[in-house]
N, CA, C and O atoms as a Tripos MOL2 file, in Angstrom:
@<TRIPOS>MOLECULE
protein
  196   195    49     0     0
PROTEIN
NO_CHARGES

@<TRIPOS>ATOM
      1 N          -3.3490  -30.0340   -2.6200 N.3       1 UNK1
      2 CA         -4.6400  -29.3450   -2.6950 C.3       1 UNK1
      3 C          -5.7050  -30.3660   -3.0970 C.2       1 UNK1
      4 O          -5.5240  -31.1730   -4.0090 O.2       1 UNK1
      5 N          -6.7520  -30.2950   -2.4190 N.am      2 UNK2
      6 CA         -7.9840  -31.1440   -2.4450 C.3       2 UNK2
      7 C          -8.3830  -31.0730   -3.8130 C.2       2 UNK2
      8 O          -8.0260  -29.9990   -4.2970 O.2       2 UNK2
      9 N          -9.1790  -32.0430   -4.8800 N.am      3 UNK3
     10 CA         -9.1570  -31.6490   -6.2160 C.3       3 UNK3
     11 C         -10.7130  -30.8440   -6.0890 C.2       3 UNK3
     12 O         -11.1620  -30.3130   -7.1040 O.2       3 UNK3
     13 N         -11.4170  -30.7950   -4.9260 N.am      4 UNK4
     14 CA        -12.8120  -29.8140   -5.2040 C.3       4 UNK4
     15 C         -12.1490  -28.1170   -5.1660 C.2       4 UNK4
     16 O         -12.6450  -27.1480   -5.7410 O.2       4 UNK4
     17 N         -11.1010  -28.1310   -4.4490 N.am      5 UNK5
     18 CA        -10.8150  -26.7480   -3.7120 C.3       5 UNK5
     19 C         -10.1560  -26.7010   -5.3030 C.2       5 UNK5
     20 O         -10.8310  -25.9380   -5.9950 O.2       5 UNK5
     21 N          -9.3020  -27.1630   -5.8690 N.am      6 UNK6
     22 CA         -8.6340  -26.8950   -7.4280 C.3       6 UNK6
     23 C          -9.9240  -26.1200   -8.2370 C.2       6 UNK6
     24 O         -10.0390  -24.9360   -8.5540 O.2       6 UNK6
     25 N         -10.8170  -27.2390   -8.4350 N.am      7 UNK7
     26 CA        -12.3000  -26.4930   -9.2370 C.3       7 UNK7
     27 C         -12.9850  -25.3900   -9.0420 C.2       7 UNK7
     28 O         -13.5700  -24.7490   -9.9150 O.2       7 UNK7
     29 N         -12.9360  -25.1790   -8.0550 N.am      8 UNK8
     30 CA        -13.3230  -23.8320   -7.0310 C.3       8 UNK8
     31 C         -12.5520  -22.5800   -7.4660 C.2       8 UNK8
     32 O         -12.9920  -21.4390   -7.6070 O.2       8 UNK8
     33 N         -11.4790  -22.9770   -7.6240 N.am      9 UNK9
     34 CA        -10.1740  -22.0380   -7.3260 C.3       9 UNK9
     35 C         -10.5910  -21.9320   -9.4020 C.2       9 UNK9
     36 O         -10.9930  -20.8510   -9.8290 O.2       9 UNK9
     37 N         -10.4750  -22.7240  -10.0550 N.am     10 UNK10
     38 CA        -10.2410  -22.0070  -11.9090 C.3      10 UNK10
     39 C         -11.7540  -21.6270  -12.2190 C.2      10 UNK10
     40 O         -11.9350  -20.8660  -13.1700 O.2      10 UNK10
     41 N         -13.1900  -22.2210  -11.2910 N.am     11 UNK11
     42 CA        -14.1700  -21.3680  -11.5430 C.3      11 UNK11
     43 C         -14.2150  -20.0230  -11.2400 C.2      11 UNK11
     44 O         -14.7000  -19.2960  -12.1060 O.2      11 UNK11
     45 N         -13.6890  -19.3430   -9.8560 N.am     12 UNK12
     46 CA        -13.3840  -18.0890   -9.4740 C.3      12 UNK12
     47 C         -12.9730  -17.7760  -10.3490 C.2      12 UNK12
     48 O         -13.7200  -17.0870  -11.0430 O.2      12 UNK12
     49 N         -11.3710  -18.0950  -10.9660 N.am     13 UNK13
     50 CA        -11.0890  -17.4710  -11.9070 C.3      13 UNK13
     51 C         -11.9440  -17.1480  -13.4990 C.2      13 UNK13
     52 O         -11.6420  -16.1560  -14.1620 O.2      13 UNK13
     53 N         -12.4130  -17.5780  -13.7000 N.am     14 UNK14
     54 CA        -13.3020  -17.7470  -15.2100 C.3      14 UNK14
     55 C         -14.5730  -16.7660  -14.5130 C.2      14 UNK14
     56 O         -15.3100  -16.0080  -15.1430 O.2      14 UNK14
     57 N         -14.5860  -16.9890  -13.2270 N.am     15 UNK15
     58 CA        -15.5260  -15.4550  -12.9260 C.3      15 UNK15
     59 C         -14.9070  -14.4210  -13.5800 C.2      15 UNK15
     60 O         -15.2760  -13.9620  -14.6610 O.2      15 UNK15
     61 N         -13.8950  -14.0240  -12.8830 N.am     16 UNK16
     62 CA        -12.7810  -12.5700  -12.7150 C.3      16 UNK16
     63 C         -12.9330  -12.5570  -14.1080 C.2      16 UNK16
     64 O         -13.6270  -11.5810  -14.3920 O.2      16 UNK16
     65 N         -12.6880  -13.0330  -14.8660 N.am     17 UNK17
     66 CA        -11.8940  -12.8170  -16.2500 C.3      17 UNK17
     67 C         -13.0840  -12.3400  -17.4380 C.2      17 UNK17
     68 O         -12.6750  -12.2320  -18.5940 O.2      17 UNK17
     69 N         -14.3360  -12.0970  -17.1960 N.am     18 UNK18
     70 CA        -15.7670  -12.2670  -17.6700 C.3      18 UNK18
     71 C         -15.4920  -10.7750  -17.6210 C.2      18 UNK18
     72 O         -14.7360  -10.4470  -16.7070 O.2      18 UNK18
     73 N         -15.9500   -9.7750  -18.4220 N.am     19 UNK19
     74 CA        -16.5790   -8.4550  -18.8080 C.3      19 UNK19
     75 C         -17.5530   -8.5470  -18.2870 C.2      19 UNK19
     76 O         -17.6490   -7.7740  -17.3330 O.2      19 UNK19
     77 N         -18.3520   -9.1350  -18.4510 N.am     20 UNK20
     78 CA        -19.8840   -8.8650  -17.7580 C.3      20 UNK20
     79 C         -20.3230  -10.2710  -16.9890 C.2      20 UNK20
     80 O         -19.9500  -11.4130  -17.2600 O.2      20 UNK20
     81 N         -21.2830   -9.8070  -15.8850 N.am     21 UNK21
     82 CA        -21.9700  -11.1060  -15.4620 C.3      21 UNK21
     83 C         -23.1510  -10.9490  -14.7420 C.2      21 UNK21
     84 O         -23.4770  -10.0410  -13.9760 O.2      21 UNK21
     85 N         -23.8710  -12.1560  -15.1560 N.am     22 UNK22
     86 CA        -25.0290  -11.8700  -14.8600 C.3      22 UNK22
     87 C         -25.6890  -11.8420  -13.6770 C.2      22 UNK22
     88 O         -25.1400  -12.5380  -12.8220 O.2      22 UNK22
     89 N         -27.0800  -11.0520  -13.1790 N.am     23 UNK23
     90 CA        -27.4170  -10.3350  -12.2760 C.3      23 UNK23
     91 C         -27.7170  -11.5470  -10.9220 C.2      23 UNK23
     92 O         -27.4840  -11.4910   -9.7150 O.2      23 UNK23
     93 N         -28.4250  -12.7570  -11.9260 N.am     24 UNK24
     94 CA        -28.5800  -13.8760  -10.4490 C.3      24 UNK24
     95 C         -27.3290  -14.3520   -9.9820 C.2      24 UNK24
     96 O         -27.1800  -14.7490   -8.8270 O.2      24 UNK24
     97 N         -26.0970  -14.3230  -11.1310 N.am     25 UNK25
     98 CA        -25.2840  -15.0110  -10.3090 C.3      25 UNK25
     99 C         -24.2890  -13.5610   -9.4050 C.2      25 UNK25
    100 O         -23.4040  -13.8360   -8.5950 O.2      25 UNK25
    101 N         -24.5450  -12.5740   -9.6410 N.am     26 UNK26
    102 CA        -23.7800  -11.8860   -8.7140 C.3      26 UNK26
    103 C         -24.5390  -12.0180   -7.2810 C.2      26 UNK26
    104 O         -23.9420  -11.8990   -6.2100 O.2      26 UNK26
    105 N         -26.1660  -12.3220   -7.4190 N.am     27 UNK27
    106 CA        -27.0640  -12.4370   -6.4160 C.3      27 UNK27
    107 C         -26.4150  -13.4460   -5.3690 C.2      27 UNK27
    108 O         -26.1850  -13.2690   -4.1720 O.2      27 UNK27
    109 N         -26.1840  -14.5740   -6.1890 N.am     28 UNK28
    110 CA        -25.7290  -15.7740   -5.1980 C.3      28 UNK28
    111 C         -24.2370  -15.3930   -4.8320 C.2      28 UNK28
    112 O         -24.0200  -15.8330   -3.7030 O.2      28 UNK28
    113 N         -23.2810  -14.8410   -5.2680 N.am     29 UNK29
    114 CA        -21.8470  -14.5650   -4.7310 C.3      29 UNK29
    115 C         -22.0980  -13.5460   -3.6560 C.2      29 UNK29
    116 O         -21.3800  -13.6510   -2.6620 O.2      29 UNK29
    117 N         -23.1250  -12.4300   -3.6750 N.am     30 UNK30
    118 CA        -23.2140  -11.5640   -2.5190 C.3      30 UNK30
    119 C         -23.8990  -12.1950   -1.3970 C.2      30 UNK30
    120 O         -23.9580  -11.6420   -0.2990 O.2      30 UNK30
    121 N         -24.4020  -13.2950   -1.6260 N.am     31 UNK31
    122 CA        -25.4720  -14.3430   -0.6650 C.3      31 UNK31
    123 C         -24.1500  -14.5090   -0.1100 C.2      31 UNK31
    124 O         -23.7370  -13.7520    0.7680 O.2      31 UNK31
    125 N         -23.1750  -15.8640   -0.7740 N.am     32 UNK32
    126 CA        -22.4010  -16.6240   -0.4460 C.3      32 UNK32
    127 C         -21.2140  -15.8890    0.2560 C.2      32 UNK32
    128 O         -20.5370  -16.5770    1.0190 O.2      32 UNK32
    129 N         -20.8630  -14.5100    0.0840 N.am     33 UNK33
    130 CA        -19.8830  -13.7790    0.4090 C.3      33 UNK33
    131 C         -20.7650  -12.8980    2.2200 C.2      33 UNK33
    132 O         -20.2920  -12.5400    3.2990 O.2      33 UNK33
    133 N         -22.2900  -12.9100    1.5590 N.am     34 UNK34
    134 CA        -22.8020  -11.8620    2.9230 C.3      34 UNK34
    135 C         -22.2870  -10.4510    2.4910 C.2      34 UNK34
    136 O         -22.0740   -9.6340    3.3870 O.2      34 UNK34
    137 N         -22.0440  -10.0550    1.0280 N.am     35 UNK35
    138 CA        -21.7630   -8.5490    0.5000 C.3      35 UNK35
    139 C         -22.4580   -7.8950   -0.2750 C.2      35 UNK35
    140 O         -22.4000   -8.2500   -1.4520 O.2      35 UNK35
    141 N         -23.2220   -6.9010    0.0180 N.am     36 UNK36
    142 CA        -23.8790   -6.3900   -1.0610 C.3      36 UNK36
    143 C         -23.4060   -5.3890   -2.4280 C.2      36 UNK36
    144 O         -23.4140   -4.1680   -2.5850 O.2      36 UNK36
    145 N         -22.8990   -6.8140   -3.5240 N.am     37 UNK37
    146 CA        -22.3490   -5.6050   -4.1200 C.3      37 UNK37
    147 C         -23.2110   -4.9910   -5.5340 C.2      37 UNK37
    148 O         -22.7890   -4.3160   -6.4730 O.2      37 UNK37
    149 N         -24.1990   -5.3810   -5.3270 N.am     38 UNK38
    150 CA        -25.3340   -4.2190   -5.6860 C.3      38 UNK38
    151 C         -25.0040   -2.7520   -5.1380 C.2      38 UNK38
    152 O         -24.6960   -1.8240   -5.8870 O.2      38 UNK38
    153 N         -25.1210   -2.6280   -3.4940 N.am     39 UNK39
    154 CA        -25.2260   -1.5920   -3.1160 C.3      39 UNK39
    155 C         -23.1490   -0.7500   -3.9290 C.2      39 UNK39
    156 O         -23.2130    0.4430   -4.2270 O.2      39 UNK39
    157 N         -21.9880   -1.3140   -4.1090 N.am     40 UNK40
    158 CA        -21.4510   -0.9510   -4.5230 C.3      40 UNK40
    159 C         -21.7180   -0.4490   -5.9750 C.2      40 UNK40
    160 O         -21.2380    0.6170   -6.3630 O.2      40 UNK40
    161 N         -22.4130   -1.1560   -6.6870 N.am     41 UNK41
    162 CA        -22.3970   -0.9770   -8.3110 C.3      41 UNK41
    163 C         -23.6280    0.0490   -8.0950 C.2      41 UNK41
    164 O         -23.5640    0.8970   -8.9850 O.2      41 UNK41
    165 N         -24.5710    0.2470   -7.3560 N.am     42 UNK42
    166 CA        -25.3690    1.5580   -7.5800 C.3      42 UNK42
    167 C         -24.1270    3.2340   -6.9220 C.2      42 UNK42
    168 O         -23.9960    4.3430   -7.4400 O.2      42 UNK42
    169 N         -23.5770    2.7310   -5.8460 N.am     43 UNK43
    170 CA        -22.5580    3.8950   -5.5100 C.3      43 UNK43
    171 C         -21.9830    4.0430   -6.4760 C.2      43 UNK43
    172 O         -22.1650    5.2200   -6.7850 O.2      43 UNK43
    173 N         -21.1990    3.4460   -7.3930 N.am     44 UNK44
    174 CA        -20.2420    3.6590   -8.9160 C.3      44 UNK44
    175 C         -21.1060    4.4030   -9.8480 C.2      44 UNK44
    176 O         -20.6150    5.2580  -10.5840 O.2      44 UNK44
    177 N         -22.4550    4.1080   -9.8620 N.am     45 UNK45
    178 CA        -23.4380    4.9430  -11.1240 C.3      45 UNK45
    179 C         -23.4060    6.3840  -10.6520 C.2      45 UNK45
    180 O         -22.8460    7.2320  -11.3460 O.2      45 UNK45
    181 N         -23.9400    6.6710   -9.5890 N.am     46 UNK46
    182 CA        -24.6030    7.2290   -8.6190 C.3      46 UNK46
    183 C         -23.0840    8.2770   -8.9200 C.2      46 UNK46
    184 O         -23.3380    9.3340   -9.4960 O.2      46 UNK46
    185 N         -22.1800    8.1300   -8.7070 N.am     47 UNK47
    186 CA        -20.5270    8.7850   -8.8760 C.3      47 UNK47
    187 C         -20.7720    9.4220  -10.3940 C.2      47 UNK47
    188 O         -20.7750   10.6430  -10.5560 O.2      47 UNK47
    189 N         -21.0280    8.2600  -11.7600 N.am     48 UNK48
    190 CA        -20.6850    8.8300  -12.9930 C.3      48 UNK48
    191 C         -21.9590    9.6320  -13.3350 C.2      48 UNK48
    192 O         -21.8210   10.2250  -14.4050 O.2      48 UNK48
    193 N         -23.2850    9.8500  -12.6860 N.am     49 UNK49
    194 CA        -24.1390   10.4710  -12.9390 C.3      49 UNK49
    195 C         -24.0000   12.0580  -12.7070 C.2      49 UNK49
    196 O         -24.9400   12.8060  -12.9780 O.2      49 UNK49
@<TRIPOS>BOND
     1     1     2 1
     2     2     3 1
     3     3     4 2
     4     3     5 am
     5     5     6 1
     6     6     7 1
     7     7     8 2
     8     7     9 am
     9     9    10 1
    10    10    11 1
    11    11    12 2
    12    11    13 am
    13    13    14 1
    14    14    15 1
    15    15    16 2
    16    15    17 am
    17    17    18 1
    18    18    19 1
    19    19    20 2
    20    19    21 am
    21    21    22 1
    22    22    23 1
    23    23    24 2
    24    23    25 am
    25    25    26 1
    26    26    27 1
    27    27    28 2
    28    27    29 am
    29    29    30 1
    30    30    31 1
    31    31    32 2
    32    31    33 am
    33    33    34 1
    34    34    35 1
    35    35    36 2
    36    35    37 am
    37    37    38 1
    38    38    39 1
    39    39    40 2
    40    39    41 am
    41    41    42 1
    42    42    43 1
    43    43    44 2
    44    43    45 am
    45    45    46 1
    46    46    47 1
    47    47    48 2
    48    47    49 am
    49    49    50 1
    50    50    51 1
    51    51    52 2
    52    51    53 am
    53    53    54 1
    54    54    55 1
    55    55    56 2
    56    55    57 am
    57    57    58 1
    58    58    59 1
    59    59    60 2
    60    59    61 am
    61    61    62 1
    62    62    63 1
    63    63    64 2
    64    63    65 am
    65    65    66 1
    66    66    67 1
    67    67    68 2
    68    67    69 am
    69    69    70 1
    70    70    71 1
    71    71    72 2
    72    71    73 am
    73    73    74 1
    74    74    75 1
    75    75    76 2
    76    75    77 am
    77    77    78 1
    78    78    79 1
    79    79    80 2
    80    79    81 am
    81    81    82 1
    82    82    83 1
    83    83    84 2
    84    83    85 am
    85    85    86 1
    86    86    87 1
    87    87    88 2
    88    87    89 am
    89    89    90 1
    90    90    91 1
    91    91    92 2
    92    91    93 am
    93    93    94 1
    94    94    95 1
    95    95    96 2
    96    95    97 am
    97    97    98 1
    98    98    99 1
    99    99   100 2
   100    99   101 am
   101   101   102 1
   102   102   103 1
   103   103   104 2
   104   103   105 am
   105   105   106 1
   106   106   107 1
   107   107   108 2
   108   107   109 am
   109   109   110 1
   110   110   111 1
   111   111   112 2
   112   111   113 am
   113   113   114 1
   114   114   115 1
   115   115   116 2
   116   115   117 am
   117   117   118 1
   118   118   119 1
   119   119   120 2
   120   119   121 am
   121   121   122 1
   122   122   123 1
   123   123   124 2
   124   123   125 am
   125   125   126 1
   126   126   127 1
   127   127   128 2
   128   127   129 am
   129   129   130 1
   130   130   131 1
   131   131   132 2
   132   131   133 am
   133   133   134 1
   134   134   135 1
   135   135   136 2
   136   135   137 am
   137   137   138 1
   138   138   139 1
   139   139   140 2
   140   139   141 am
   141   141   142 1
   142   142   143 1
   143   143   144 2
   144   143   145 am
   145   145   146 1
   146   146   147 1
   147   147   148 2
   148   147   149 am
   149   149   150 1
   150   150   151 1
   151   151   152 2
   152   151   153 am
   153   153   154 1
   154   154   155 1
   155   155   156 2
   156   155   157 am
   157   157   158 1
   158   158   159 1
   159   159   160 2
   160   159   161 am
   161   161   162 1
   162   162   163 1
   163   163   164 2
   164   163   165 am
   165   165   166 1
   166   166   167 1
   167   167   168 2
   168   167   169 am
   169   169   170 1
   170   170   171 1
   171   171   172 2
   172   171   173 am
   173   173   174 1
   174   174   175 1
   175   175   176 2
   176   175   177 am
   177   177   178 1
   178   178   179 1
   179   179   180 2
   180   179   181 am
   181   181   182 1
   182   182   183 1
   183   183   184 2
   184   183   185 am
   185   185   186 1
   186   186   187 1
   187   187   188 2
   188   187   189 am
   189   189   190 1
   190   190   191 1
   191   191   192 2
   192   191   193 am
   193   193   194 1
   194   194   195 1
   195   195   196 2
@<TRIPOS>SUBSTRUCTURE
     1 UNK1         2 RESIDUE 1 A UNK
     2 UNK2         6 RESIDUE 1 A UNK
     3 UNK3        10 RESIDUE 1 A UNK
     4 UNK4        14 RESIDUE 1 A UNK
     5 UNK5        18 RESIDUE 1 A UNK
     6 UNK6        22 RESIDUE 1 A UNK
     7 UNK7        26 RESIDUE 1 A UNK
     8 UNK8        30 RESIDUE 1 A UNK
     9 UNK9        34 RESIDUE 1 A UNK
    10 UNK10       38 RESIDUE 1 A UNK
    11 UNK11       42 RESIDUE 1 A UNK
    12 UNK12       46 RESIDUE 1 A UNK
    13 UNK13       50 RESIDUE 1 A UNK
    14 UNK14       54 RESIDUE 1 A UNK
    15 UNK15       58 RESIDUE 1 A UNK
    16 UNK16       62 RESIDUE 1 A UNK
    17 UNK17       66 RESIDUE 1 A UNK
    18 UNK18       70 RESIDUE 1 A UNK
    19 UNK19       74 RESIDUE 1 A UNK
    20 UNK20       78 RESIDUE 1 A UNK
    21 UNK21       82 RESIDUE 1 A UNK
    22 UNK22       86 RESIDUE 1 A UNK
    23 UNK23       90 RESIDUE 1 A UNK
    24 UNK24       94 RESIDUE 1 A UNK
    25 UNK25       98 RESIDUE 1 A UNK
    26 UNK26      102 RESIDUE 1 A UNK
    27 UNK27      106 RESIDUE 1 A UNK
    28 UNK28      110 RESIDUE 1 A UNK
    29 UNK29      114 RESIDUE 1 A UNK
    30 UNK30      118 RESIDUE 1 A UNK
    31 UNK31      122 RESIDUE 1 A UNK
    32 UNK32      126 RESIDUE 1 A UNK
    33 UNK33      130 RESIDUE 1 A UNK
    34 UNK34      134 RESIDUE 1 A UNK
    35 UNK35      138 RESIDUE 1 A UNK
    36 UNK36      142 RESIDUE 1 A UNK
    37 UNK37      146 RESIDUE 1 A UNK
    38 UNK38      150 RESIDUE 1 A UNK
    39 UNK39      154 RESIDUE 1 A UNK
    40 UNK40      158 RESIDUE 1 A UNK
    41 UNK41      162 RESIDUE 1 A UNK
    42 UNK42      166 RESIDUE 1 A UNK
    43 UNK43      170 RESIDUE 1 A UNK
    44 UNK44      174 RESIDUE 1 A UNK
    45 UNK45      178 RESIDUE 1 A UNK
    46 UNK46      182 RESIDUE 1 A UNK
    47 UNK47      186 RESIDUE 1 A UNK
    48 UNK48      190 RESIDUE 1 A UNK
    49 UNK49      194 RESIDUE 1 A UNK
């Protein structure tokens, strides 16, 4: 394994593992992914309301 793809791979993880995170960087993962998961986390409220 390439050692950038290693760094890549334990930053993802140290994402996952976070309780909370913040709003620009979910901005840039739904950029980088092309997913809006805004539009998921308002459907989840939108459910407990």
């Amino acid at each position: 394994m390439h050692i950038g793809q290693h760094i890549k791979e334990v930053h993802i993880h140290r994402i996952f593992r976070k309780e909370n995170m913040d709003i620009a960087l979910l901005e840039r993962i739904s950029k980088a992914l092309n997913y809006d998961f805004f539009r998921d986390l308002s459907n989840e409220f939108q459910e407990k309301v």
